[in-house]
Each structure stands twice: as structure tokens, then as C-alpha cells.
N, C-alpha and C positions, 0 to 999 in steps of 0.2 A: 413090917408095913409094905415091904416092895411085893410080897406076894397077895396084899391090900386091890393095890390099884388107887388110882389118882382118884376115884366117883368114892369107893367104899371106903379111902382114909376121910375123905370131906366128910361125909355123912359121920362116920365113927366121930370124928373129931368136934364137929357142928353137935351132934347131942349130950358129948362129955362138957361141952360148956354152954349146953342150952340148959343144962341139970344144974347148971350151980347158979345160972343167970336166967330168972324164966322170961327177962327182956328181951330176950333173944327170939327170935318168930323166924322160922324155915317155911320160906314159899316153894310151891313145885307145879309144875307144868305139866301135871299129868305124870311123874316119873318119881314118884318113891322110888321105888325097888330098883329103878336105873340110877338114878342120882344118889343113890347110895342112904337115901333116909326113910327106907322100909323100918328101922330099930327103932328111929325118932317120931315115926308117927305111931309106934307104937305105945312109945313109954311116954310121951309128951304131946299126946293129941292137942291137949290145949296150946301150945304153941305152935303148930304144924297148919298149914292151910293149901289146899289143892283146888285149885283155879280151877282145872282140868286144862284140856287141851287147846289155852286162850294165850299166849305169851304175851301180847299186849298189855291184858288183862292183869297179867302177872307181876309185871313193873308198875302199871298202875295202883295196883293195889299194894305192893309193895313201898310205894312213896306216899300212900297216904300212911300207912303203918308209921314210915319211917317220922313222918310230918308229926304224930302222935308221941314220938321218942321212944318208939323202939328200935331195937336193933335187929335189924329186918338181913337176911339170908337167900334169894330168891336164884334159882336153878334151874335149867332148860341147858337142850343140848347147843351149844355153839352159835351155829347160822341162825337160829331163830332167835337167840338169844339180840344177838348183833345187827341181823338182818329184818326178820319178820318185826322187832319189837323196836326197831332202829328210833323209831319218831318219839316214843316214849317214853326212851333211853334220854334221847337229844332236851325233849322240854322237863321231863318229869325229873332227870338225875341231874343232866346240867345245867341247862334254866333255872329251873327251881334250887338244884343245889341238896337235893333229898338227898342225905349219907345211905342210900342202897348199896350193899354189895351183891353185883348180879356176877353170876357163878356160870363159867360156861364149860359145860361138861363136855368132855370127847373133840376137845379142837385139833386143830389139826387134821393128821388123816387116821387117827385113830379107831373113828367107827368105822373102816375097813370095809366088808362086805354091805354096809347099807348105802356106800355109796357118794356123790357128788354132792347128794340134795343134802347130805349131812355131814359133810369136810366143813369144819372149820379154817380155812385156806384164804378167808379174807377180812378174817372178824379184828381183827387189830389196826387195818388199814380204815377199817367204817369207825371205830371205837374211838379211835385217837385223832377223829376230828369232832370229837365232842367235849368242848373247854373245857374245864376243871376235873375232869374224866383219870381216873387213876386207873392206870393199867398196869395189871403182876400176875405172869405166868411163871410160877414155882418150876423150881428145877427136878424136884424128887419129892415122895413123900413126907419125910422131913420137914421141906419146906413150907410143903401144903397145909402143916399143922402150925409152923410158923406164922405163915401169911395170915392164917384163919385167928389167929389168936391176937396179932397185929392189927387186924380189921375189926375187932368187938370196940367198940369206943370211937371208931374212927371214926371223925365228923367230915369226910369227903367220901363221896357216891365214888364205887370203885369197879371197875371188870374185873374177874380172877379168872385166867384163862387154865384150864388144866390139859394138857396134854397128856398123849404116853396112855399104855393099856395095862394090863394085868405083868405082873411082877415086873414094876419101873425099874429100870438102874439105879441101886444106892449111892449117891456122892455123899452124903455126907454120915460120919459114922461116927464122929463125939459133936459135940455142945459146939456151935457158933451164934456168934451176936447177928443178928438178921432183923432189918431196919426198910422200913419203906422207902424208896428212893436211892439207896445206896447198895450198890451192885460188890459181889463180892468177889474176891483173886483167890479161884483155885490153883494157881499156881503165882510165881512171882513173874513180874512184866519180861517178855522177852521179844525177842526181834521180830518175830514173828504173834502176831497174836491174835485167837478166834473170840469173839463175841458173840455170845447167843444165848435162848430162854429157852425155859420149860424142859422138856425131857432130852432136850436136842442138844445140852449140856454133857450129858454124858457120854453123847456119841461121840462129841468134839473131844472130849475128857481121852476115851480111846485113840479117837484119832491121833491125836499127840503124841501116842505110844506108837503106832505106826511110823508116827514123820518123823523119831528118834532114830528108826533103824536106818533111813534112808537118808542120815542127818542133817537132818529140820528140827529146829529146838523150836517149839509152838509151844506157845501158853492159853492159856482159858479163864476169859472174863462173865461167869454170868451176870447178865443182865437182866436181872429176874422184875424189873419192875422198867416195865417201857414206856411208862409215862407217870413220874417225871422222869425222864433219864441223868444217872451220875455223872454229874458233867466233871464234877475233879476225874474220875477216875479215866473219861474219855480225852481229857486236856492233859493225864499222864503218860497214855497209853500215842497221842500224836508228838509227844517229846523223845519218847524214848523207843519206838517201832519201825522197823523199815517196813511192813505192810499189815494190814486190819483185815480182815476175813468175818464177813457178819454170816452166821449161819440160823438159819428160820427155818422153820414144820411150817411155813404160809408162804402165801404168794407173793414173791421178789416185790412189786410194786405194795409201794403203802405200809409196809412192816417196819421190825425193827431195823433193819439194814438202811430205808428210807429216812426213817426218826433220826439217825445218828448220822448220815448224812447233811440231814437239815440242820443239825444244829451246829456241827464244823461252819459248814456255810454262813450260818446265820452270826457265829460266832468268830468268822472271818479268824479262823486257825489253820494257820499249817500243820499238813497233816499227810502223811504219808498213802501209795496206793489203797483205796479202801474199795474191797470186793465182795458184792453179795453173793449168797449161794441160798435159795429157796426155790421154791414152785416154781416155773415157768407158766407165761401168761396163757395157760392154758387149761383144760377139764382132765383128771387125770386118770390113769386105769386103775381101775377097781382091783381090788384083790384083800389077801391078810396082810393085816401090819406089814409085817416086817418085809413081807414082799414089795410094799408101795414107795419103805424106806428106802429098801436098794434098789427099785425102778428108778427112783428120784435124785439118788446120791446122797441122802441124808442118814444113811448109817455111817458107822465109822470107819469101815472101808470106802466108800462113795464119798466123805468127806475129804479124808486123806489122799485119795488120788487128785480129786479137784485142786483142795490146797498144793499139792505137788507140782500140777499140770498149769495153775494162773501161776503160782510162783518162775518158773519156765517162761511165759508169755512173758513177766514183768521184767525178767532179768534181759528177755534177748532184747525187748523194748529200750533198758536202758543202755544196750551196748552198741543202740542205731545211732 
């Protein structure tokens, strides 16, 4: 599956249970063969429906579908999904309360050479002020096939953000219990410990192996589902850590790093220094993957230096 990609495990996976469930209905925005459901409008034209190039459109009709009781799948890349379709999101999925799962393909800085117009870099921060709004960006393919299976029956309107291009990092490689709302311990709590979603999991995963040699004992929390966020595991991780490291593929304001801030706050917990590392409030250079990751510091060398370099700031801070 890692040589899949995050768009063609959805699709592969969306038609293995649209075949045994024909409740199931896959919306598309103009992008079968991008969104990974070239196979499913093949074999299941009756359940496949192509808006064309309307996103709005696409929600729209996707919550009357879902008002009908089906279980509606609708997919567009990212920004339009969050952005263009934002108002339709707000009344048709949260208002109304329609159990859509809208699917955002290529978030992040994943689509690469196409650009700014199509970074997902802010879609969580617009997503997660929409009430009853469930937000879960999968950490690896695996996941993808969890969430998506997780989400058939779901009666809450959900975003599933996908990150990550063509052969994702594996974390996971036997059987785990994977749960909506509850965030899982790739490693056990330690003094140090990263939080992050979607593919940005693995990089942290490495990092860790880096900040061994330079000995940093960091652990990895993902946080695969950003809203609701696992408040036990975040009320475990402020008892037992001398510092929190939120790492995000999006824009520092509005993300995960924001959401788990609000809710210490909210939730009036002491809690150790907590430091985001994502986007800068800025347009970013363009390039391939991997090059955008290490422009930004979200590989696993770029993460590892960062964590090394605030951990430094925090320690001379506490010795003022």
C-alpha cells in the first residue's frame, strides 16, 4: 500500500466496500483518475456521480444524498474542498448535521509542482470552526483504510484530510485497534514528546531516531483525528513531559498545534512548554515534495534539528 499513495489506497479501498455496500455513493469533482476512483466508476457506475468541475455543487448534492441515507463519499483536492466549498461545508454538513464524509485529497504540500493555489496549508484551520465537524488525517496508508472503514455508518459529517504522495512511510505493520477520537502511542510517554497528524507522523517517527544519538529520548503521539481531540491522552502527556512539540504539513496558525493549545487553556491544565513547528504565515516555494519538506523543516532531519535547537532556547530560558 505505501507504493499505493494516500488518493489510490482511498479509492482502492472506497470501491472494496462500495462492492459489498451499494449504500455507499462516491462523489467527484471532476477527478476520478486523480482521486483515485478511475476503477469505481468503472465497476460501480451506479454508485459514482461526477458533479464536474463544481465543488460546491459537490457538497451540495452530496448532503441531499446523504439526507436520502446514504452513505455518501465526496472528494476534491484540499483547498477547494475547505476553501471554495467552505459555506456548504458550514450549513449543509454542520448546520444541517448531513453525515458527509468529504475527502481532501493532496493536503498539505503534497501537490508539489501545481502550486500555492493547491497546498492544503490552511484547510484545518477553516475546517475546525465548523461545529460538529470531525476532523481525521490518517497517518499512513493503513490508516487510510481504517478511517475509511470507521466512517461507513458514521452518523457525524466528517473531513478526512490525506496527506503524503506516492510510497507513504509505513508505521504501521501488524493489526491496531484504531478508534475515532482516540489518538494512538507510537511509542510510550517520554520527557520529551512530538504530536502530529497525517504523514508528518513518520517524519517525527525518524526524528526520534536522530534525537537518540544526540541523546534526546522523544516519543510520538499521533493525533490522527483533530477534532475531537484525545483529551486523556493530552491530560497524560501534561503530567508526565517536560516539553510538547506539535508538528503540522499546515499553517502554524489555526492547526493542530492551535486545537491543543485551546483546549490546555480551556481546560485550565498545567502543562509543560508546548511548541508548534508548521508553515510559517506565509506563500511557500514551490518545488517536489520532498524538496518543500526540507525547505520547511518538516522532514526528519528538519524536524530533529528544530526539536534540538527550541529544546536549547527552553533549557537556557529556564536557567535565567
Amino acid at each position: 500500500m505505501a507504493r499505493l499513495g494516500p488518493r489510490a489506497t482511498y479509492g482502492q479501498t472506497l470501491t472494496t466496500l462500495a462492492g459489498a455496500d451499494r449504500n455507499i455513493i462516491a462523489i467527484s469533482a471532476d477527478l476520478g483518475r486523480s482521486s483515485g476512483l478511475d476503477r469505481f466508476s468503472r465497476e460501480l457506475p451506479d454508485q459514482f456521480v461526477n458533479v464536474g468541475i463544481a465543488e460546491q455543487t459537490m457538497v451540495g448534492c452530496a448532503a441531499g444524498l446523504a439526507r436520502m441515507g446514504f452513505d455518501v463519499f465526496a472528494s476534491t483536492f484540499a483547498p477547494f474542498a475547505s476553501m471554495r466549498a467552505s459555506e456548504q461545508v458550514r450549513m449543509n454538513m454542520g448546520y444541517m448535521r448531513e453525515p458527509v464524509k468529504l475527502v481532501a485529497l493532496g493536503s498539505g504540500l503534497s501537490m508539489a509542482y501545481l502550486g500555492n493555489s493547491h497546498f492544503g496549508l490552511e484547510d484545518v484551520a477553516v475546517m475546525r470552526t465548523v461545529p460538529g465537524l470531525t476532523i481525521i488525517s490518517p497517518a499512513d496508508c493503513v490508516e487510510i483504510q481504517k478511517t475509511l472503514y470507521a466512517c461507513v455508518g458514521y452518523g457525524q459529517p466528517v473531513y478526512m484530510r490525506l496527506t503524503g504522495a506516492s510510497s507513504t512511510p509505513i508505521i504501521y505493520t501488524s493489526d491496531y485497534v484504531f478508534e475515532i477520537g482516540r489518538a494512538v502511542w507510537l511509542t510510550p510517554v517520554r520527557k520529551i514528546m512530538l504530536i502530529s497528524s497525517g504523514t508528518t507522523v513518520a517524519h517525527c517517527l525518524r526524528a526520534t531516531e536522530t534525537l537518540a544519538q544526540m541523546d534526546i529520548e522523544a516519543g510520538v503521539l499521533n493525533m490522527h483525528t483533530i477534532k475531537p481531540l484525545d483529551e486523556n491522552a493530552l491530560e497524560k502527556i501534561a503530567q508526565e513531559t517536560d516539553a510538547i512539540f506539535v508538528i503540522e504539513e499546515h499553517k502554524v496558525a489555526g492547526g493542530l498545534g492551535s486545537a491543543i493549545l485551546e483546549y490546555y487553556n480551556a481546560a485550565s491544565i498545567s502543562c509543560p512548554p508546548i511548541i508548534l513547528h508548521g508553515i510559517a504565515d506565509r506563500f511557500v516555494e514551490t518545488g517536489d515534495y520532498a524538496f518543500m519538506l526540507k525547505q520547511n523543516r518538516l522532514d526528519a532531519e528538519g524536524i530533529a534539528g528544530f526539536v534540538r535547537e527550541r529544546l536549547g532556547a527552553v533549557v537556557s530560558a529556564d536557567e535565567r
